[in-house]
C-alpha positions as CSV (number, residue, x, y, z in Angstrom):
1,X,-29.0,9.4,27.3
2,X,-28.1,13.1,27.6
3,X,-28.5,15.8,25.1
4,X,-27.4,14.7,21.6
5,X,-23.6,16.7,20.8
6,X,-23.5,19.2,17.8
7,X,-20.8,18.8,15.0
8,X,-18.5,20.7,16.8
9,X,-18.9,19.3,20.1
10,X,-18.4,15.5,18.8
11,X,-15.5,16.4,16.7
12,X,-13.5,18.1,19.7
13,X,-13.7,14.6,22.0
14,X,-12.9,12.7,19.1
15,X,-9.4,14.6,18.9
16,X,-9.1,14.8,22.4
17,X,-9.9,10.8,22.6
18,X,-7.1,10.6,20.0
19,X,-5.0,12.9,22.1
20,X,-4.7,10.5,24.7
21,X,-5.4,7.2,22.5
22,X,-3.7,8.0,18.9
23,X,-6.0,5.4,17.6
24,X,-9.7,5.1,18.0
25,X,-11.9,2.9,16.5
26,X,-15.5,3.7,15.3
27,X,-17.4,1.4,17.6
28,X,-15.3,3.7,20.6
29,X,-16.0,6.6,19.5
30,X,-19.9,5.5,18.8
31,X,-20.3,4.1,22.4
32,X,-18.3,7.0,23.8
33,X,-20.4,9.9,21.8
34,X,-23.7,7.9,21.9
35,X,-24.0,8.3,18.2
36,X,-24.3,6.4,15.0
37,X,-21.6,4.7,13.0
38,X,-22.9,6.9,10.1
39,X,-22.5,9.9,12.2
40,X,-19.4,9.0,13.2
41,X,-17.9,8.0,9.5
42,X,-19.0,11.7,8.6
43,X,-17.0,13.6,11.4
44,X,-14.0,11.4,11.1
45,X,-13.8,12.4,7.0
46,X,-14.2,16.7,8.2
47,X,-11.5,15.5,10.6
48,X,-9.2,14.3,8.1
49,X,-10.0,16.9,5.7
50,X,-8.9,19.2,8.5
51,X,-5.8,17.0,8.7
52,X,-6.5,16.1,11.9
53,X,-6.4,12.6,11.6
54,X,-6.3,9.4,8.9
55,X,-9.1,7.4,8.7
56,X,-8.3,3.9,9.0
57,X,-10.4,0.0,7.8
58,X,-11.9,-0.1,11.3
59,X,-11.3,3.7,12.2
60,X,-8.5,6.4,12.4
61,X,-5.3,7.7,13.6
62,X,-3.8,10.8,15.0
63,X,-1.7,12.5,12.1
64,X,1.5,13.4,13.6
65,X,4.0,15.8,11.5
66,X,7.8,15.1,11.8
67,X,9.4,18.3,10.1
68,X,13.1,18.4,11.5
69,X,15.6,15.9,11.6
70,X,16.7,14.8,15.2
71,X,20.4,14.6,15.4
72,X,21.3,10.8,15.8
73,X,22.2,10.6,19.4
74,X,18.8,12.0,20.1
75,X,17.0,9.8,18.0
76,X,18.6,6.9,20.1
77,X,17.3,8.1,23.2
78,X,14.0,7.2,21.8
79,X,12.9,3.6,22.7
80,X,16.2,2.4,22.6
81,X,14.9,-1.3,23.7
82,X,12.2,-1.7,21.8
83,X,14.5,-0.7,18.8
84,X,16.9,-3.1,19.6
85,X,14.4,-6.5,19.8
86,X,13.1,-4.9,16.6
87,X,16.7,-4.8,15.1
88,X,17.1,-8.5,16.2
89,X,14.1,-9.7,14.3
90,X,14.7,-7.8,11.4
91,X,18.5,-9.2,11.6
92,X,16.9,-12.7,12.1
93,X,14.9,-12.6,8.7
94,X,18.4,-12.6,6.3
95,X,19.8,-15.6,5.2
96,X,22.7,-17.4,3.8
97,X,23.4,-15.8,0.6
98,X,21.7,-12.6,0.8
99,X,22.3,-9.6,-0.6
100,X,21.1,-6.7,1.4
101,X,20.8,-3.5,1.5
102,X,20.2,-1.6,4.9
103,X,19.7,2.4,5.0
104,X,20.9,4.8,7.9
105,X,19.1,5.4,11.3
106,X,19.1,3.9,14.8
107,X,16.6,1.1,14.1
108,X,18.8,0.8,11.0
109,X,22.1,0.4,13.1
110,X,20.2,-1.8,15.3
111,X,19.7,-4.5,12.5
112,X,23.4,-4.2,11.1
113,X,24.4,-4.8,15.0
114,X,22.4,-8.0,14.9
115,X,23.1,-9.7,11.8
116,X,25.1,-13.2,12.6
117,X,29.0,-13.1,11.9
118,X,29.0,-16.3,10.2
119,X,26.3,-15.8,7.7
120,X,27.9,-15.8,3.6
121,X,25.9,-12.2,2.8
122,X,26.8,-8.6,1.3
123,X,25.2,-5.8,3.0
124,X,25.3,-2.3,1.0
125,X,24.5,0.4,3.4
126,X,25.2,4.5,3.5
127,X,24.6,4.3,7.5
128,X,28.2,5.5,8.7
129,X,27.8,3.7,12.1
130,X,28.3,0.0,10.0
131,X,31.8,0.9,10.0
132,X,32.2,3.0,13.6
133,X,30.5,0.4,15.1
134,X,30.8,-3.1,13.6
135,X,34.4,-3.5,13.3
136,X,35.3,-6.8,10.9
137,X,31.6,-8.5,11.6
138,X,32.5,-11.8,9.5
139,X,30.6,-10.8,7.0
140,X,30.8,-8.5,3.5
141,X,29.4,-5.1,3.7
142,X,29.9,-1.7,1.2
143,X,29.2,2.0,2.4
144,X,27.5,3.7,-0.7
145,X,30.1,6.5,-0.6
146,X,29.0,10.2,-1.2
147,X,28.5,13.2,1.2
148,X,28.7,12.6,4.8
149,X,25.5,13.9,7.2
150,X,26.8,14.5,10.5
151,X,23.6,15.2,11.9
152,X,22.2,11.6,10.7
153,X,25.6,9.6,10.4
154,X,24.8,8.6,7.2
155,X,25.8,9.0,3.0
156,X,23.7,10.7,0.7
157,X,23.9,12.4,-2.8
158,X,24.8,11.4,-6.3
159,X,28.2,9.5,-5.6
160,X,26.1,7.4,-3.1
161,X,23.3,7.3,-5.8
162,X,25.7,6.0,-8.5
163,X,26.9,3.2,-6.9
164,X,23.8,1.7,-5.9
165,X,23.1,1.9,-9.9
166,X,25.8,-0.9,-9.5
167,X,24.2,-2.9,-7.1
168,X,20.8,-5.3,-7.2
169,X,19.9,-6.5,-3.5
170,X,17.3,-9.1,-2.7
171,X,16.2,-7.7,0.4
172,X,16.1,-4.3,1.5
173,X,15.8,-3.8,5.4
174,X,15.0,-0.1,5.8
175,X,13.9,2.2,8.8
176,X,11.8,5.4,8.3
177,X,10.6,8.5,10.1
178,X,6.7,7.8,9.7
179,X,4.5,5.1,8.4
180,X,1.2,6.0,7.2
181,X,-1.6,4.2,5.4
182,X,-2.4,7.0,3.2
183,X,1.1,8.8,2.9
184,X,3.2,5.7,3.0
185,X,6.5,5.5,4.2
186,X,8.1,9.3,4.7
187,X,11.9,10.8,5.7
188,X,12.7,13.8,7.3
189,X,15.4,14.8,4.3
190,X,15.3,14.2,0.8
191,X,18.9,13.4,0.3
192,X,18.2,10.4,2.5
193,X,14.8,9.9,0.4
194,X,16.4,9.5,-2.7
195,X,18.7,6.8,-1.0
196,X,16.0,5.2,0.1
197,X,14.3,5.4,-2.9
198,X,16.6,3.8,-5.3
199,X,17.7,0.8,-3.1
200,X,13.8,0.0,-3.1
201,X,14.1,0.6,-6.7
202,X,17.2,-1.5,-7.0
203,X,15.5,-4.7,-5.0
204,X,13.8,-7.4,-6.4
205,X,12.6,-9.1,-3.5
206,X,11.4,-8.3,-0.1
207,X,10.9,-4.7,1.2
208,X,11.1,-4.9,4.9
209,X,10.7,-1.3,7.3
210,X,11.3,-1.7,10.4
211,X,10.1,1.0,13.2
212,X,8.7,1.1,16.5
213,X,5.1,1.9,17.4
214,X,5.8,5.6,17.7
215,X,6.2,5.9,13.8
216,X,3.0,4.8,13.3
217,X,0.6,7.8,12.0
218,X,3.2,9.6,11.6
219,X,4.3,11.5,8.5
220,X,7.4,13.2,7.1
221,X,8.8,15.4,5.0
222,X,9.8,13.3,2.0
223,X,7.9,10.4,0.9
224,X,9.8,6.8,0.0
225,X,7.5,4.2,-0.6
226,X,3.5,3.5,-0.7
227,X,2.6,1.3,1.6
228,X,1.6,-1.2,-1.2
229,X,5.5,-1.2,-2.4
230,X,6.4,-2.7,2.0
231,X,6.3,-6.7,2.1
232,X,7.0,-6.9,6.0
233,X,7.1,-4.3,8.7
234,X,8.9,-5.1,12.4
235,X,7.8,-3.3,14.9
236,X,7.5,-3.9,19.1
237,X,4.4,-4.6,21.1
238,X,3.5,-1.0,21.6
239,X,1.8,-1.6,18.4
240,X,-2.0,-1.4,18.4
241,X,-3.6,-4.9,17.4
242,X,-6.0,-2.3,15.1
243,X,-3.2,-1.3,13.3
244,X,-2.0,-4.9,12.6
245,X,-5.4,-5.5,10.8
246,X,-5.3,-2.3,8.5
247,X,-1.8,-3.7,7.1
248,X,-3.3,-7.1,6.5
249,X,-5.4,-5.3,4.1
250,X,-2.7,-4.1,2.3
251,X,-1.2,-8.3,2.6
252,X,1.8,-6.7,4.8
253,X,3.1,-9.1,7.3
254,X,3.8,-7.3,10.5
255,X,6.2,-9.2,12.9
256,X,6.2,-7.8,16.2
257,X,9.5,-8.0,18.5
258,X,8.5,-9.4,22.0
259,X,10.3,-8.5,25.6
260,X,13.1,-10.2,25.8
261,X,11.2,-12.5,28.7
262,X,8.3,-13.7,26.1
């Protein structure tokens, strides 16, 4: 064993372990420092003090910061596949008879792409591609109405606010910017924030996000909804098994979208 690290010293491989890894759990980071879990525990709480990172059940993330909101065509660019077996999945879990409502955003648009034509449902939805993109899909669905986003395709503001006042949905399918344990679920805006808000508000059933791996640690601008208030989050395989067991604790049920060849 070499010369044991100051503070300083242990803290900066930490971050640059998370750097790399964007997870790290304690029993890593005390085989990789040579170092005590207790030790550990204390450099991972001045880390996220610093903001740094969020300490996790088994040990912690890299906080990531979304502040702007990527136009929507960039925002596809971003793990378009993995978005799309994640859309199918989510799509998978609404049945006959539903009433749904489903919020703007390409994971979003993924789901109203996969929902079957010949189900009996209602979807309520401000996300402006449902009607660029879908055409007559056999099914009923509603755009909120209210002020058009270019930037995000989607409906916001008090018109779109009203109508949902209308509306109770049993299932709310909904994709975010960032999903933390100790934030929650976050949006860059907070036009789309309150949309999101009040469909949770207006559900009384399931709350399920859906988001790829990337979104995990990540937080926003605006916050949505605890991470107590999710039922089930869909994600792809890029998400860490370690992750998977810090929303158990919270008695979410993650379903992960496989490769289209599993």
């Amino acid at each position: 064993m070499g010369k044991p690290l100051i503070p300083a010293q242990r803290r900066e491989q930490i971050q640059e372990f998370l750097a790399i890894h964007q997870i790290a759990r304690t029993a890593d980071l005390m085989n990789l420092l040579e170092t005590s879990e207790a030790t550990i525990r204390r450099d991972l709480e001045w880390l996220e003090q610093k903001g740094i990172l969020e300490r996790t059940h088994g040990g912690a993330i890299l906080s990531q910061r979304v502040v702007f909101e990527q136009e929507y065509q960039q925002r596809a660019q971003h793990f378009p596949e993995e978005k799309k077996r994640i859309g199918e999945l989510a799509a998978s879990l609404i049945e006959e008879g539903d009433i749904v409502f489903i919020n703007s955003g390409t994971t979003a648009t993924q789901v109203l792409q996969h929902i079957r034509r010949d189900l009996r449902i209602t979807v309520f939805t401000n996300n402006v591609n449902a009607a660029m993109e879908l055409g007559d899909p056999g099914f009923h669905y509603y755009l909120t109405g209210g002020e058009f986003h270019a930037r995000s395709n989607s409906l916001a503001g008090r018109f779109a606010l009203d109508n949902l006042n209308m509306v109770f949905a049993n299932k709310a399918i909904l994709g975010v910017d960032g999903v933390s344990l100790k934030h929650g679920c976050t949006v860059p805006t907070s036009d789309e924030a309150e949309v999101v808000r009040k469909m949770i508000e207006r559900t009384k059933g399931q709350v399920i996000v859906v988001a790829d791996h990337s979104k995990w640690g990540a937080v926003s601008n605006f916050p949505v909804a605890n991470i107590d208030e999710v039922d089930k989050f869909v994600t792809d395989e890029g998400f860490s098994k370690e992750a998977m067991k810090d929303l158990s604790e919270y008695s979410i049920e993650a379903l992960v979208a496989g490769s289209v060849n599993t």
